[in-house]
N, CA, C and O atoms as a CHARMM CRD file, in Angstrom:
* protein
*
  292
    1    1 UNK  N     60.62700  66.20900 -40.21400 PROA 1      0.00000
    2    1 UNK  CA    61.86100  65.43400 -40.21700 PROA 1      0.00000
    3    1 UNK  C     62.91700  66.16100 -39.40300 PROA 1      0.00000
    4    1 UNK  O     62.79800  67.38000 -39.29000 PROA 1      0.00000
    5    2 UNK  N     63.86800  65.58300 -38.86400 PROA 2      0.00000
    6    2 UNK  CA    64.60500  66.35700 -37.66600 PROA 2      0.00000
    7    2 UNK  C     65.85900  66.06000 -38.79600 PROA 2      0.00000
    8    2 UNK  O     65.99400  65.19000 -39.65800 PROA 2      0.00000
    9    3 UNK  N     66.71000  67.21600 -38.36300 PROA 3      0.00000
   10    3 UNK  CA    68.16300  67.49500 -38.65800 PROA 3      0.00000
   11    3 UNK  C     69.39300  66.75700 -38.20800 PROA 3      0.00000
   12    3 UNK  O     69.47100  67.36500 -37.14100 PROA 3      0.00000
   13    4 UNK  N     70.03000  66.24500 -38.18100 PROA 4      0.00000
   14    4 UNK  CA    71.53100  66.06400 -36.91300 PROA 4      0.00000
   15    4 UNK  C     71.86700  67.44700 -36.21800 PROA 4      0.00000
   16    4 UNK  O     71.58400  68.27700 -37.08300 PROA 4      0.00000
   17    5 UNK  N     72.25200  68.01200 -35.27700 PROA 5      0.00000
   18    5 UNK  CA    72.33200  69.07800 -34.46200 PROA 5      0.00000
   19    5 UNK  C     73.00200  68.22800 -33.52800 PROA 5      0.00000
   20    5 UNK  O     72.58700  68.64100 -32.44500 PROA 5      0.00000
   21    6 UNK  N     73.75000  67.33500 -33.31500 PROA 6      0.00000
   22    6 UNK  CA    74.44200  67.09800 -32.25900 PROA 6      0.00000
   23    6 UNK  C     73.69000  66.41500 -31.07700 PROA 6      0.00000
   24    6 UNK  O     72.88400  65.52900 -31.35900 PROA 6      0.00000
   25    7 UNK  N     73.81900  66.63700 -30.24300 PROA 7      0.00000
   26    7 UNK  CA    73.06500  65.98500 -28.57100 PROA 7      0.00000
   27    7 UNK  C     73.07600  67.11000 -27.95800 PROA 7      0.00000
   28    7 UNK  O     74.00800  67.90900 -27.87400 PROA 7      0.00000
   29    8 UNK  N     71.70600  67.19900 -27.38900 PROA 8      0.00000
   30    8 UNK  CA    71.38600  68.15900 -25.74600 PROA 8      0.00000
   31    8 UNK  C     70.93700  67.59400 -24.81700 PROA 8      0.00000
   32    8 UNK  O     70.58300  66.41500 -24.82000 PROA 8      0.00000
   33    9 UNK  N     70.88700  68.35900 -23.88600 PROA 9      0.00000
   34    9 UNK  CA    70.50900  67.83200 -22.46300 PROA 9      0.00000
   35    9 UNK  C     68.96700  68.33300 -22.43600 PROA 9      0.00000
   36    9 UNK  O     68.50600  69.39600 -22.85500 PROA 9      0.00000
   37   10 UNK  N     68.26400  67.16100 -21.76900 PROA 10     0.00000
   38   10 UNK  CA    66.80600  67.79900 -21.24100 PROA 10     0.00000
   39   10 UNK  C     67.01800  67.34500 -19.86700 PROA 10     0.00000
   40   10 UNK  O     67.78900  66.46900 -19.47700 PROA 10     0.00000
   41   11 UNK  N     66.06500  68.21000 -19.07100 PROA 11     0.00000
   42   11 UNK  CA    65.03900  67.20300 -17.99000 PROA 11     0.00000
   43   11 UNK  C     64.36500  66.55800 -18.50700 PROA 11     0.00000
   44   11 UNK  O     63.60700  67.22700 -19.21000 PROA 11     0.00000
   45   12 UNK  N     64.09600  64.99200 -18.60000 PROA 12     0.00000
   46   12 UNK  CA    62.97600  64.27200 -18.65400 PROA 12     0.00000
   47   12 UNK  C     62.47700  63.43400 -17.54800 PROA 12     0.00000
   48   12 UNK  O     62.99300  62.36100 -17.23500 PROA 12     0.00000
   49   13 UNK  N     61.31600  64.03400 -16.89000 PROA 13     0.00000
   50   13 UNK  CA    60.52000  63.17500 -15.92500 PROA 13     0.00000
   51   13 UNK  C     62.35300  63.33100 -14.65500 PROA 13     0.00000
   52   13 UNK  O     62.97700  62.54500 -13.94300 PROA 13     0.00000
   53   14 UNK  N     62.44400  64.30600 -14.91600 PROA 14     0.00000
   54   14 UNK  CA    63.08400  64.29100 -13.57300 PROA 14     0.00000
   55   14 UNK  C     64.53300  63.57400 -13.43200 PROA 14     0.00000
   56   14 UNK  O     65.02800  63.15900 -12.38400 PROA 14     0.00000
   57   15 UNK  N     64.96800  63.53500 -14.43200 PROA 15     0.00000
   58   15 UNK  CA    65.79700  62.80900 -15.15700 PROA 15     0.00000
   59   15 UNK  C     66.86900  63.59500 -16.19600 PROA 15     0.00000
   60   15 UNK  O     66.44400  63.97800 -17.28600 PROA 15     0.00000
   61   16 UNK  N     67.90300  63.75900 -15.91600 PROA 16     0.00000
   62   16 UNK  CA    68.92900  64.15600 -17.31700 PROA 16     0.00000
   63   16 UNK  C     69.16400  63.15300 -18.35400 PROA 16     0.00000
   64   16 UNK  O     69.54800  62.00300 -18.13700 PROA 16     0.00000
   65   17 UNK  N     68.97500  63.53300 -19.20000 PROA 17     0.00000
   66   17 UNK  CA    68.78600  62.95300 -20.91400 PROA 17     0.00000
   67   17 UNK  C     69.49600  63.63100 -21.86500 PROA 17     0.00000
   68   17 UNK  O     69.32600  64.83100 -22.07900 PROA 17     0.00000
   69   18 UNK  N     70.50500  62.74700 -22.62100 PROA 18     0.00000
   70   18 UNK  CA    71.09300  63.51300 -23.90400 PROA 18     0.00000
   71   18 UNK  C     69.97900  63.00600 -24.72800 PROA 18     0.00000
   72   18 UNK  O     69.48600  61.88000 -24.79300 PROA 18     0.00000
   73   19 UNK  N     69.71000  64.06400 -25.31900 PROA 19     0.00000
   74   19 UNK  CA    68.75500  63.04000 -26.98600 PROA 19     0.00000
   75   19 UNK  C     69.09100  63.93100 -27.84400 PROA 19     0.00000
   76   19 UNK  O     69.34500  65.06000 -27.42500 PROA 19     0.00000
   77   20 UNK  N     69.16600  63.67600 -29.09900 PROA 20     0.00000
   78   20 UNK  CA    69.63400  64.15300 -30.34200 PROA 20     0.00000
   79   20 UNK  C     68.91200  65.32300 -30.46800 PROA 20     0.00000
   80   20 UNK  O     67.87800  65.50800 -29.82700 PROA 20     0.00000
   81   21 UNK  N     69.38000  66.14300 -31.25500 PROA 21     0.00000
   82   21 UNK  CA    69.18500  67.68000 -31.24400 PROA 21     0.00000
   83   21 UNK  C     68.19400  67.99100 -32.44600 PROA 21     0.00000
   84   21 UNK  O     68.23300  67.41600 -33.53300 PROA 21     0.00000
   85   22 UNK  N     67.39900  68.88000 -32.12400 PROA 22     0.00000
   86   22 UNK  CA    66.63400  69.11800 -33.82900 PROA 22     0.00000
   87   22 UNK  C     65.19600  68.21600 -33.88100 PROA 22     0.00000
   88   22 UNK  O     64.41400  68.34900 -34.82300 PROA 22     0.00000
   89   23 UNK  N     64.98600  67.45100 -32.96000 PROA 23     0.00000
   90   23 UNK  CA    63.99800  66.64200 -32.50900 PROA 23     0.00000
   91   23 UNK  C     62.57900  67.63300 -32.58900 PROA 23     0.00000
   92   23 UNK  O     62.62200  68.81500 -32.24700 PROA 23     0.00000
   93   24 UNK  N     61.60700  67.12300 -32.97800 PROA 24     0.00000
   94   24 UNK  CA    60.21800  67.73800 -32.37300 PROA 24     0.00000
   95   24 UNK  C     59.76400  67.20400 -30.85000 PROA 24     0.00000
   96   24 UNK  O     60.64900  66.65800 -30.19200 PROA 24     0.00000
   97   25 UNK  N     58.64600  67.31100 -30.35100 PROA 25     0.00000
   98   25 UNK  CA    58.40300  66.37700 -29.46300 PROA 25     0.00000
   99   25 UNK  C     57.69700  65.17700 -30.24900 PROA 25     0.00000
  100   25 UNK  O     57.97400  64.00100 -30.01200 PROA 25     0.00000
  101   26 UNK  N     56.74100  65.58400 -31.22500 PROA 26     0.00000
  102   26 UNK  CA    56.42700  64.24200 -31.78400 PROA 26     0.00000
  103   26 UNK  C     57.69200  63.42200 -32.02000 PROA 26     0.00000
  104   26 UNK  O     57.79300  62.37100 -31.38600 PROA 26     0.00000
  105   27 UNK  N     58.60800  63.75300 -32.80200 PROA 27     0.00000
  106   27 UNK  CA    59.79200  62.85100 -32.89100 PROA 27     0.00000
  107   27 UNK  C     60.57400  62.22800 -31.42000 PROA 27     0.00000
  108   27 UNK  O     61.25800  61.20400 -31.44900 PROA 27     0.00000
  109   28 UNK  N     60.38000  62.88500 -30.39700 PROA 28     0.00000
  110   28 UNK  CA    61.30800  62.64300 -29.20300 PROA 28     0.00000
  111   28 UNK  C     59.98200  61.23500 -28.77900 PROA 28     0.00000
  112   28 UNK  O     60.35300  60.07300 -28.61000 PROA 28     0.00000
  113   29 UNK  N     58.70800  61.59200 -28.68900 PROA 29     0.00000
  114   29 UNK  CA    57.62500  60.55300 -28.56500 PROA 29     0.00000
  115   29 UNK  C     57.70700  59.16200 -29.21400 PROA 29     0.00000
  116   29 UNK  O     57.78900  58.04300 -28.70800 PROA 29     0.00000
  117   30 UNK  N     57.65900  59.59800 -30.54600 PROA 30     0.00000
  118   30 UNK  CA    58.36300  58.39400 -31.29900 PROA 30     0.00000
  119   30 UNK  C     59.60000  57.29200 -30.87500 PROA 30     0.00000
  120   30 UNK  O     59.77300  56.07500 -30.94400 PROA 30     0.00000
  121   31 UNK  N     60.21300  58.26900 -30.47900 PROA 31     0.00000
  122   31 UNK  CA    61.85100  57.42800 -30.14200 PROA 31     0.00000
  123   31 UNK  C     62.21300  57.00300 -29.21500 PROA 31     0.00000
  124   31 UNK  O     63.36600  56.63700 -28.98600 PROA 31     0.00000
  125   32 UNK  N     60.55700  56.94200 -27.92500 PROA 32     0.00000
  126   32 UNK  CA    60.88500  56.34200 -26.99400 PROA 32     0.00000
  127   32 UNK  C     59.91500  55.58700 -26.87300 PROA 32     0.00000
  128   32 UNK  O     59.68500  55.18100 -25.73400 PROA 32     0.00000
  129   33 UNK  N     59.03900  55.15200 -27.97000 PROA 33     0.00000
  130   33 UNK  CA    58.05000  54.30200 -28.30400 PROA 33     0.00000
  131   33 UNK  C     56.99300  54.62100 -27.18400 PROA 33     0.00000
  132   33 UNK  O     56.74800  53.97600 -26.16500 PROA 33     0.00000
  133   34 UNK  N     56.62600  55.38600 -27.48600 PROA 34     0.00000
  134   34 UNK  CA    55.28300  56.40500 -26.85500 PROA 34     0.00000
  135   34 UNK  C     53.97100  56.79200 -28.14200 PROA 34     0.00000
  136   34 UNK  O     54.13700  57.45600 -29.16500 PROA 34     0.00000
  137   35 UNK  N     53.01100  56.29100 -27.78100 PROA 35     0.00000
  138   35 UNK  CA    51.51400  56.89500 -28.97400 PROA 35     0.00000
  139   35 UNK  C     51.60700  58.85400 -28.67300 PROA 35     0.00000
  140   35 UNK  O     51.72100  59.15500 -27.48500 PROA 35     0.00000
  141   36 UNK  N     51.58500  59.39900 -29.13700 PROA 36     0.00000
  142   36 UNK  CA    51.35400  60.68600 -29.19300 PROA 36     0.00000
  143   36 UNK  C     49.86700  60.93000 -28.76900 PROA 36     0.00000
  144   36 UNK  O     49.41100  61.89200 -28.15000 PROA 36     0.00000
  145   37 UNK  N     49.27300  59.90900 -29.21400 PROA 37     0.00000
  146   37 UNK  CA    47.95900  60.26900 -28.83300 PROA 37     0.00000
  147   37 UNK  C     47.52600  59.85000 -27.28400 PROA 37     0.00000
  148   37 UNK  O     46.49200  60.30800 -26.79800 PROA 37     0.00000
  149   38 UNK  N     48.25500  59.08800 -26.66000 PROA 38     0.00000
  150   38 UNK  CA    48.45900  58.79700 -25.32300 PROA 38     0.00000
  151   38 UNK  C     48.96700  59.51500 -23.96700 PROA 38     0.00000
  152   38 UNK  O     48.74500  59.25700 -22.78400 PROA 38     0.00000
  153   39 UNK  N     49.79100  60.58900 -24.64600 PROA 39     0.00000
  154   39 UNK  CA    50.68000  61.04200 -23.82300 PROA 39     0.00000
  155   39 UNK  C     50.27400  62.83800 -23.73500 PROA 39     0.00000
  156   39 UNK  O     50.12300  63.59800 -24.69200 PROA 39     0.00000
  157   40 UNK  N     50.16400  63.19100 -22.12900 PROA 40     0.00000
  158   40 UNK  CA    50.50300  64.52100 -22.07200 PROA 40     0.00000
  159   40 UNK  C     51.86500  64.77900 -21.83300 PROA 40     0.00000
  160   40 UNK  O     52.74900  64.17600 -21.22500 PROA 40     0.00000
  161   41 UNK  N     51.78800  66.10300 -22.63400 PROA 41     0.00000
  162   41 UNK  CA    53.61500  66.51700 -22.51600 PROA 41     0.00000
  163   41 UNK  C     53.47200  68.01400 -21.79400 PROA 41     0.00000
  164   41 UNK  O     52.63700  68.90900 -21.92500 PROA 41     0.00000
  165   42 UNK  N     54.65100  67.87800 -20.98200 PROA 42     0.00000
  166   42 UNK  CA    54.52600  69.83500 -20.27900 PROA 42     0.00000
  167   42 UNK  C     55.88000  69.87600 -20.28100 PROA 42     0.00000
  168   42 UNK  O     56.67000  69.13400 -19.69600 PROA 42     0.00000
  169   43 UNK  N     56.13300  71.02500 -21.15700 PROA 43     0.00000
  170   43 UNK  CA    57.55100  71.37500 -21.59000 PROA 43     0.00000
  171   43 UNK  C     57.58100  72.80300 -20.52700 PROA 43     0.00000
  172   43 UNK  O     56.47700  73.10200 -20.07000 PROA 43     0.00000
  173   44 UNK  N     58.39300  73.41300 -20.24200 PROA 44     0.00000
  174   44 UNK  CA    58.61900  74.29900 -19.24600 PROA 44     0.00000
  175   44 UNK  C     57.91000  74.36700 -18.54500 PROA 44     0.00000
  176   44 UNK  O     58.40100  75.38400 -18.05400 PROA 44     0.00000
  177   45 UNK  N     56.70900  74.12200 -17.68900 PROA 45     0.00000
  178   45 UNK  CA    55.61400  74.41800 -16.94500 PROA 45     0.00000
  179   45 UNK  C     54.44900  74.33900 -17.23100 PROA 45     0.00000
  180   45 UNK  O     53.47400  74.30100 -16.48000 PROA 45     0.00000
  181   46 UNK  N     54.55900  74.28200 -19.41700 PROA 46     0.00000
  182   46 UNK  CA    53.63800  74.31400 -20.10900 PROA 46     0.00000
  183   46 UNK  C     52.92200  73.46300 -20.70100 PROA 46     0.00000
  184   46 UNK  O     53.45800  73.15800 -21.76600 PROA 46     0.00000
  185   47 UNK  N     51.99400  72.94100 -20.53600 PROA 47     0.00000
  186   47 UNK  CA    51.38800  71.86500 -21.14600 PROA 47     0.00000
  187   47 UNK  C     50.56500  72.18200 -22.89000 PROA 47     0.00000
  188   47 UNK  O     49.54500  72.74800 -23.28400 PROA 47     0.00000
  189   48 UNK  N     51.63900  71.48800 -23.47600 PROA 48     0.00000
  190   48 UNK  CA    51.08000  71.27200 -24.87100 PROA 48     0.00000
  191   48 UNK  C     50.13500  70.62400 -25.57900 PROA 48     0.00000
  192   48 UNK  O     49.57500  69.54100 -25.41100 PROA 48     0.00000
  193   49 UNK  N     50.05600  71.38700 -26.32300 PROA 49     0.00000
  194   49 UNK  CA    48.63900  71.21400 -27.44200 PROA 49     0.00000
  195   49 UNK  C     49.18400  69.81100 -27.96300 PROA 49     0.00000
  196   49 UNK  O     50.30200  69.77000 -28.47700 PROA 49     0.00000
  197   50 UNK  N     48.48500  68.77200 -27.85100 PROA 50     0.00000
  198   50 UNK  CA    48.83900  67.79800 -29.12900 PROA 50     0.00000
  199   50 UNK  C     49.25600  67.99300 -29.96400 PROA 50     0.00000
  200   50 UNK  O     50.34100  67.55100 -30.34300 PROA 50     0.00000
  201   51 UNK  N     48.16600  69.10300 -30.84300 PROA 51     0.00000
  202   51 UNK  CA    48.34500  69.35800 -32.09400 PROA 51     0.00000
  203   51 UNK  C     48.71600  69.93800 -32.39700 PROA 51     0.00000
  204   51 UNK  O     48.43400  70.50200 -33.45400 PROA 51     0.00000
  205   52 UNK  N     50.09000  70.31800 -31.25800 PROA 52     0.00000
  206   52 UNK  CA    51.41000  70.98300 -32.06700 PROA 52     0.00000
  207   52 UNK  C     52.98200  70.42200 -31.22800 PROA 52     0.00000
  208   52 UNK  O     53.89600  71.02700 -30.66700 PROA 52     0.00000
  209   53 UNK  N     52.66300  68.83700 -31.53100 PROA 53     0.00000
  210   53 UNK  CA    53.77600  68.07900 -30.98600 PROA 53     0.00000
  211   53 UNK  C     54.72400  67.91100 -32.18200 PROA 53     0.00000
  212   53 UNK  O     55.86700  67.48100 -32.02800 PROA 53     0.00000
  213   54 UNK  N     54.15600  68.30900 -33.54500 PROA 54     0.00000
  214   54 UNK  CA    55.17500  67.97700 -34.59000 PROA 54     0.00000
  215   54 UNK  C     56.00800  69.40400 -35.17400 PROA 54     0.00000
  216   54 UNK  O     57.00900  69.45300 -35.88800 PROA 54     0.00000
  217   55 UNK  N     55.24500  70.45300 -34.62300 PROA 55     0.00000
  218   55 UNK  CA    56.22400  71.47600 -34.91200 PROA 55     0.00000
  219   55 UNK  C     56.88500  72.40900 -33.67000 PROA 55     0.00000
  220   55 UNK  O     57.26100  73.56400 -33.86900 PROA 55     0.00000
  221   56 UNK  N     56.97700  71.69800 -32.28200 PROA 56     0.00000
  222   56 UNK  CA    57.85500  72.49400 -31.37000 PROA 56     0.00000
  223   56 UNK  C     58.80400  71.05100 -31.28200 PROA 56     0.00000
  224   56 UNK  O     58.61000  69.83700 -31.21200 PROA 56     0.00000
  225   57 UNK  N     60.13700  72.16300 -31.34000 PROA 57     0.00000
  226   57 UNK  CA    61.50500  71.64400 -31.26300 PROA 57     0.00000
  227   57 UNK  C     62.06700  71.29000 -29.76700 PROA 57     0.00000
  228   57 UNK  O     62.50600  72.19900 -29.06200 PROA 57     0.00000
  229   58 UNK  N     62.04600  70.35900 -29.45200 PROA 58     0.00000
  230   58 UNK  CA    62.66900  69.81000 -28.72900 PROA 58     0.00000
  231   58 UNK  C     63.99600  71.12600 -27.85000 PROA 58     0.00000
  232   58 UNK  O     64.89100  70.29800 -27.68500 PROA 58     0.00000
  233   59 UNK  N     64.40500  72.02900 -27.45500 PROA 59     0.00000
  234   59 UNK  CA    65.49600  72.43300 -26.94200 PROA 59     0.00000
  235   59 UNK  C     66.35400  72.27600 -26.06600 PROA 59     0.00000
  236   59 UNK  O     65.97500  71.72200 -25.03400 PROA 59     0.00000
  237   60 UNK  N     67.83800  72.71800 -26.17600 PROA 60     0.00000
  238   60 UNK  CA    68.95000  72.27400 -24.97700 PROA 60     0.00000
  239   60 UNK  C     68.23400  72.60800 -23.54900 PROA 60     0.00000
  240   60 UNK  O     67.31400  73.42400 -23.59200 PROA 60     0.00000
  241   61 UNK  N     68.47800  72.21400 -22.66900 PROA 61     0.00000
  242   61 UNK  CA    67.73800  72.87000 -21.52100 PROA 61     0.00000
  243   61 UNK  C     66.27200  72.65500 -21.14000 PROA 61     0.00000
  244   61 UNK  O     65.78900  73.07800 -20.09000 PROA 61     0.00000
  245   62 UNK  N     65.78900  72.15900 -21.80800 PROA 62     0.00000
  246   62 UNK  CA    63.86400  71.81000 -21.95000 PROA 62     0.00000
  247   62 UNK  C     64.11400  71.14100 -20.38000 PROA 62     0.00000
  248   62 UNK  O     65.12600  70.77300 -19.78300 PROA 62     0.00000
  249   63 UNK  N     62.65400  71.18400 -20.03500 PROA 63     0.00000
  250   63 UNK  CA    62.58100  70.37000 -18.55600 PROA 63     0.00000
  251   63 UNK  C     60.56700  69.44300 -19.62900 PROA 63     0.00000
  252   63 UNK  O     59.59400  70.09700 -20.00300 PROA 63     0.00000
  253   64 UNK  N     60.74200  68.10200 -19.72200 PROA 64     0.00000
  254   64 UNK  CA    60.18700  67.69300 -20.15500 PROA 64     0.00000
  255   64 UNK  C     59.46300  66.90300 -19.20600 PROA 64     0.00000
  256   64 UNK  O     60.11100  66.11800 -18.51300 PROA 64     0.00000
  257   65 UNK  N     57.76200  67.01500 -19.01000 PROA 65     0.00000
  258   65 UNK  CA    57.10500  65.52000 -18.07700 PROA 65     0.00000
  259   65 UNK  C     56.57700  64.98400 -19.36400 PROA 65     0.00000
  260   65 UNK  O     56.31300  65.60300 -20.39400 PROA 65     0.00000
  261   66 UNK  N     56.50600  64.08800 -19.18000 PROA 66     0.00000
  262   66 UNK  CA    55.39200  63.05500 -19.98000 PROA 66     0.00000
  263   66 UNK  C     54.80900  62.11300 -19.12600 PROA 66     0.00000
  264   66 UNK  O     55.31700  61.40000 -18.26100 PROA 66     0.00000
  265   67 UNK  N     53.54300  62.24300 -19.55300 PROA 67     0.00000
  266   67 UNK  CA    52.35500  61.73400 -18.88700 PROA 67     0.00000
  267   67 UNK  C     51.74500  60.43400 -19.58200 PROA 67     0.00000
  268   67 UNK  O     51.28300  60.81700 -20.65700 PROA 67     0.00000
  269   68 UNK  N     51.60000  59.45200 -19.47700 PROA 68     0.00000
  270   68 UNK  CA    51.44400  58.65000 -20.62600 PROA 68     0.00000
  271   68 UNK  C     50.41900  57.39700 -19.97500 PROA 68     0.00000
  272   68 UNK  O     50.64000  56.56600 -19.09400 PROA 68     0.00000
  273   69 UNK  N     48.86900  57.73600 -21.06300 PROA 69     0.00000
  274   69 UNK  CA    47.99100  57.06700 -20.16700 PROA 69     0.00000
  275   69 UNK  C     47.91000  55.48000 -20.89500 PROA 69     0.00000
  276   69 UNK  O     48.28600  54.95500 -21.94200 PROA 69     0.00000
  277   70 UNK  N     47.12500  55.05400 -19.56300 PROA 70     0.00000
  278   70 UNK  CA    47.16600  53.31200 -20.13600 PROA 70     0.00000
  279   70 UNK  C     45.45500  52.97000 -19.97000 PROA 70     0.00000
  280   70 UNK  O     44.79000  53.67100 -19.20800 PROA 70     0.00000
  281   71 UNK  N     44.98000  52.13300 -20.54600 PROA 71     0.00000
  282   71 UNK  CA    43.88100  51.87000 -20.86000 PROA 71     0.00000
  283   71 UNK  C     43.82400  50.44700 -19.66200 PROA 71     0.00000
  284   71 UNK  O     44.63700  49.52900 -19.55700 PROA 71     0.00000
  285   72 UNK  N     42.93500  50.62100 -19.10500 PROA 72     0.00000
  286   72 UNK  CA    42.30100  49.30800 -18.14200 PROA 72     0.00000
  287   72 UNK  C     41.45400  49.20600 -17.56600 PROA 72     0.00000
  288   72 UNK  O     40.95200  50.26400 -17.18600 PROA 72     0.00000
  289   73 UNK  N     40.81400  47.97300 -17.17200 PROA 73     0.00000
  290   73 UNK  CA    39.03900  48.54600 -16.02600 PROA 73     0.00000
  291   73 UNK  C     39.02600  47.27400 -15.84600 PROA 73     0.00000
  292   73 UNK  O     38.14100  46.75600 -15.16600 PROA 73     0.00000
């Protein structure tokens, strides 16, 4: 569950973004109506584990990609 902490700034996708502070990335995923299970995320350079999108915090300054695949053939 995320806190109130105010608003920070990320990079997202190349992009400046205020989003609420205290966020996980699972929660930041959520709130932009994204499957978690769909999406690669690379937070500083770093590409994250899925299965630890619910306990890294979102931070001021983050430079965020999201990768977000779609199913078709």
């Amino acid at each position: 569950m995320s806190h109130d902490l105010g608003t920070i700034q990320v990079l997202l996708n190349g992009k400046d973004r205020e989003i609420p502070g205290g966020q996980s990335v699972q929660d930041l995923l959520v709130s932009l109506d994204l499957r978690p299970e769909l999406v690669v995320v690379e937070r500083n350079r770093q590409i994250l584990d899925r299965n630890r999108f619910p306990e890294v915090t979102v931070e001021d300054g983050d430079t965020l990609e999201l990768v977000h695949f779609v199913g078709g053939g």
